[in-house]
N, C-alpha and C positions, 0 to 999 in steps of 0.2 A: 731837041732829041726826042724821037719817038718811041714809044714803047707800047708794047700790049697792054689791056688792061683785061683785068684774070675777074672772076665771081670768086667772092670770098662769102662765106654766110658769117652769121650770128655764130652760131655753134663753131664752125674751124676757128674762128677770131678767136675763141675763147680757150677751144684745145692750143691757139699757140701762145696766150697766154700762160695757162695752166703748164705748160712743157717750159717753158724758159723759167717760172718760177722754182721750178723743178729742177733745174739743172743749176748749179749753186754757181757763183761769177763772183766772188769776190776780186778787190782788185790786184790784178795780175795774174788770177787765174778765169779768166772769161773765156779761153779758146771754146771750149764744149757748148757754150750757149751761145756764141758766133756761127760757131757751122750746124747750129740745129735754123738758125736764121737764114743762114743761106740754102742750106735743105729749104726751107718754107720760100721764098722768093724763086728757084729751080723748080719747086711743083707748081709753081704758078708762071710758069714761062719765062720769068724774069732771069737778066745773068745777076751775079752777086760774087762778088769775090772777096774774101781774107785780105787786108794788105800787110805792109811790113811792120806797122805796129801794132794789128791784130785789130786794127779797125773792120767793120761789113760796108762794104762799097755797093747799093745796087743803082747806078746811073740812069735817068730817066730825064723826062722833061725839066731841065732846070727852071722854070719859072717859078718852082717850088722844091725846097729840100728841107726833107722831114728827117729829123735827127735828133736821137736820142743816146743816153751813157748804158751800156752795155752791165757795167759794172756795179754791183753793192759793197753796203758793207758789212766785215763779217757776222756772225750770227745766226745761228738756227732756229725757226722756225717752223716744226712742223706743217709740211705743206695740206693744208685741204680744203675744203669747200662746204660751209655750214651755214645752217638756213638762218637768220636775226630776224628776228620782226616781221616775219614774211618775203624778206629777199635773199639770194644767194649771196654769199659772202666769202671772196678771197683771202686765205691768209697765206702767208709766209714771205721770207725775208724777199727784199725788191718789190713783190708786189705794188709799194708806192712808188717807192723813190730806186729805182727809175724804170722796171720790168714793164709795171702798167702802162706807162705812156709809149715805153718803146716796142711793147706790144703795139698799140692801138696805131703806132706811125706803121708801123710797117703792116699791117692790114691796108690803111688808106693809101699807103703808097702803093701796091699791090691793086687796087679796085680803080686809084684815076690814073695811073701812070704819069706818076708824078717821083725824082731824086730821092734816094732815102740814105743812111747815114748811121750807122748803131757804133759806137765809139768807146774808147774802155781810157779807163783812166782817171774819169770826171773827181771819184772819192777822194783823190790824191792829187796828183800835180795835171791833169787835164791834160797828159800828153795824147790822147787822141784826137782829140779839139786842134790841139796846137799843130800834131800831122798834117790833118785835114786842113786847113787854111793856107799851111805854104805848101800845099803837095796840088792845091784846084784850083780850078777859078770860079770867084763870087757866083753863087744862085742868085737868080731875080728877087729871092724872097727864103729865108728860114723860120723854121717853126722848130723853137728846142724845149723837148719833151721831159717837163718835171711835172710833178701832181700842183696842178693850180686848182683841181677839182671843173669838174664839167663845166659850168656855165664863168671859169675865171680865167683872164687872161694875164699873164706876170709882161707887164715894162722894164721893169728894171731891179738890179744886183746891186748891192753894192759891193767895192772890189777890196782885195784882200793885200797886205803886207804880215810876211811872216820873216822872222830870223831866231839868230842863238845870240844873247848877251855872252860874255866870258869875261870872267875879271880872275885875276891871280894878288894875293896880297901874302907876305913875308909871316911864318909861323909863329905865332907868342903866344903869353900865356893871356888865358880870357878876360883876366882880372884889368887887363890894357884897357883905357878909352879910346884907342883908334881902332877905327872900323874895319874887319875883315873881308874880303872878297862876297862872303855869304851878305855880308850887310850892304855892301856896295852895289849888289845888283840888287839888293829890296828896294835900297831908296832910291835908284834909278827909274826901277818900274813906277816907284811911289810920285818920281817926279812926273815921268810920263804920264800915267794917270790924272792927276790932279791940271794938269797943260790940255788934257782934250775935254775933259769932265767941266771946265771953265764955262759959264755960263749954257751949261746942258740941258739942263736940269728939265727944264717942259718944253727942251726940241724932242720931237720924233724917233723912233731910234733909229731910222731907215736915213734920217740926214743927218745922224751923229756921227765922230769917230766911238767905237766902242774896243776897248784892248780887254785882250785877254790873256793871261799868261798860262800858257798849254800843260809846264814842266819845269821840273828846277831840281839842283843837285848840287851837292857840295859837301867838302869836309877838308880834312887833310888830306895833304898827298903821299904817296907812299913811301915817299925817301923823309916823310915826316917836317920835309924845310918851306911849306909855302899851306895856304889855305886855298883853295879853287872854288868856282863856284860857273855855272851856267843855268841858263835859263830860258827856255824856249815860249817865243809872244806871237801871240796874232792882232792884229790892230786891222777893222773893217775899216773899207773908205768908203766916205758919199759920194757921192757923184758931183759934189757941190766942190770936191777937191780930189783933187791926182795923188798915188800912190807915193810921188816925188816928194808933193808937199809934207805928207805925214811922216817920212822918213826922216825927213831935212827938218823935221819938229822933235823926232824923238832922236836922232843923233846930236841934237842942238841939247839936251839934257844930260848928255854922257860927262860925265868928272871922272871917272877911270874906267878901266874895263873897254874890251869891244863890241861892235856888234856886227855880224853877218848875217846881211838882208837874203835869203837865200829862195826867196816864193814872192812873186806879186801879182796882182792881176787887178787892171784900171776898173773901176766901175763901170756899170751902163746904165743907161738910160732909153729905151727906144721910143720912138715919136708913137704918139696914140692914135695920130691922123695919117696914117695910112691907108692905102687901098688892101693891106694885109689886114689890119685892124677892125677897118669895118666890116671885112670878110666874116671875121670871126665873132664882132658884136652880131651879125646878121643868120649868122648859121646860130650861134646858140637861142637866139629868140625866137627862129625858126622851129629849132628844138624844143620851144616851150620853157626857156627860162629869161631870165634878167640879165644880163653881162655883167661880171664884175671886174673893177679893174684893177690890179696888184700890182705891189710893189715888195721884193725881197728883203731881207735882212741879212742874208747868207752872198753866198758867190756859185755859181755856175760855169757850163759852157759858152752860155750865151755872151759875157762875158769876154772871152776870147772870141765871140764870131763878130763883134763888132771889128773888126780887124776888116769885116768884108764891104761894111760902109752899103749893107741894105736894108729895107726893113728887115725888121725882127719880133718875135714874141717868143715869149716861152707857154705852152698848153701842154696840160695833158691831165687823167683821171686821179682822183685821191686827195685826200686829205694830209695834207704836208705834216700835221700834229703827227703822224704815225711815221714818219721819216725817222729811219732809225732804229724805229723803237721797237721794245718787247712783244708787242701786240698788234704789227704792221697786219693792214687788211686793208682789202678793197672791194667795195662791193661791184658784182658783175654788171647789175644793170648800169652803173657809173661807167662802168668801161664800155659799155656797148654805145651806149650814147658818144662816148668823147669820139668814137668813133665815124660814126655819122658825121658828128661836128667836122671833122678834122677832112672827110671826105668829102661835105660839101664848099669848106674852105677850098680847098684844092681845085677842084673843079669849078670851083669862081674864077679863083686866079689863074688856071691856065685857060681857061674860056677865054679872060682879057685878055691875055699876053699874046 
């Protein structure tokens, strides 16, 4: 597919940075900084459209789709722009994780005329990711936009298993030695834990299972006749095993109580020897740095785009330490750069295709 390509400078790339940080996206309220997107894609000739999950669609040369999560999470940060150390410095919420990168796709998509993709959801259940995948057909190539920081390229996720334990046990008084609902889900977790923790200890933590329990509640019930108890868990997978096998290890611990798996998403891992990859080891050295090459401990979109069985990477500006956090910033010249990068990646690989 063909498309125009527009002149974008330094300075717009950075007012449309500056405006999307601006306009607040938490998840589920992202419509306002979708159509200031499509506004920015419209002034540059490109079409762009809203879809039914509030994804930004602007369709281009698929040999490349640049896509990013539209969405943060909540948190105020005064937004503004202050001088560090001698460079200009971004602050406010998304700036990292994920405004900066999906700024900087949607400039490069915009200057080589190349697919781009801004998706909401990602903080939560990924349902714009999951849209996307059964609503198109596979690009030649994705690039999914988190802060890897300029010269870093992320391979792989590991993937996630989340549910609610619930146990119910008969009311007495506490003086009993048998175990209440409250205690039946501790030693479940306690069983879980010590079953992945099993010779852990100096693996990595990117090829371990790591659980974590999110939430937990419990007491009497209001008719006063039973004890309840729940407990919400997340357990990361490696990619050395399926989301199947981990459930089928922590259901395999259950002595009372239930559990509803109600979240998963398989690891990834993408090949580092692609024509996509060395696109981008070659662009940042061109840029004057080292490639580095990463590997997540968290879960992504990317994630769900291995569904499309192409290459893949995840890029984009920032320092992932500030995902999240009170003191999210990014500096401008990082941005300006990742943008170059991501513009001469592109321009590689539709050049080949």
């Amino acid at each position: 597919m063909s498309e125009s390509v527009a002149s974008v400078s330094a300075s717009r790339a950075r007012d449309l940075l500056v405006s999307l940080v601006e306009t607040p996206s938490p998840t589920g309220e992202e419509r306002a900084c979708a159509e200031r997107l499509v506004d920015f894609f419209e002034a540059h000739g490109r079409a762009a459209t809203i879809d039914a999950v509030g994804n930004v669609r602007a369709p281009a040369d698929d040999a490349v789709l640049l896509t990013s999560h539209i969405d943060t999470v909540p948190g105020e940060i005064p937004v503004r722009v202050e001088a560090d150390g001698g460079e200009e410095v971004l602050w406010g919420r998304g700036s990292v994780d994920a405004t900066g990168p999906l700024a900087a796709m949607a400039v490069a998509a915009v200057r080589t005329g190349v697919s781009f993709a801004g998706v909401v959801g990602e903080e939560t259940d990924s349902d714009g990711a999951r849209h996307l995948v059964s609503t198109r057909e596979p690009p030649g190539a994705v690039v999914n936009g988190e802060p890897s920081g300029w010269d870093g390229v992320t391979f792989g996720y590991r993937g996630l298993l989340a549910g609610t334990y619930v146990a119910t046990s008969e009311s007495g008084h506490t003086s009993r030695p048998e175990n209440n609902a409250i205690e039946d889900a501790m030693e479940w977790w306690a069983r879980v834990k010590a079953t992945v923790d099993e010779g852990e200890e100096w693996t990595p933590v990117f090829e371990r299972v790591t659980p974590k329990a999110t939430a937990i509640a419990g007491g009497v019930s209001d008719d006063g006749l039973s004890v309840e108890a729940t407990m919400d868990v997340q357990l990361r997978v490696p990619p050395s095993l399926t989301v199947d096998e981990v459930r089928e290890m922590a259901d395999g611990e259950l002595d009372t109580g239930t559990v509803r798996w109600h979240d998963s998403v398989d690891p990834v891992m993408a090949s580092p020897r692609t024509p996509l990859a060395s696109a981008f080891r070659a662009a940042i050295r061109e840029a004057g740095g080292e490639p580095r090459s990463l590997r997540k401990t968290g879960t992504s979109d990317m994630n769900i785009y291995r569904a499309w069985d192409c290459p893949m990477v995840t890029y984009g500006p920032g320092d992932s330490d500030f995902d999240h956090a009170p003191d999210e910033r990014l500096p401008l010249a990082e941005f300006d750069t990742s943008v170059e990068v991501l513009c001469t990646v592109a321009e590689r690989i539709t050049g080949d295709a």
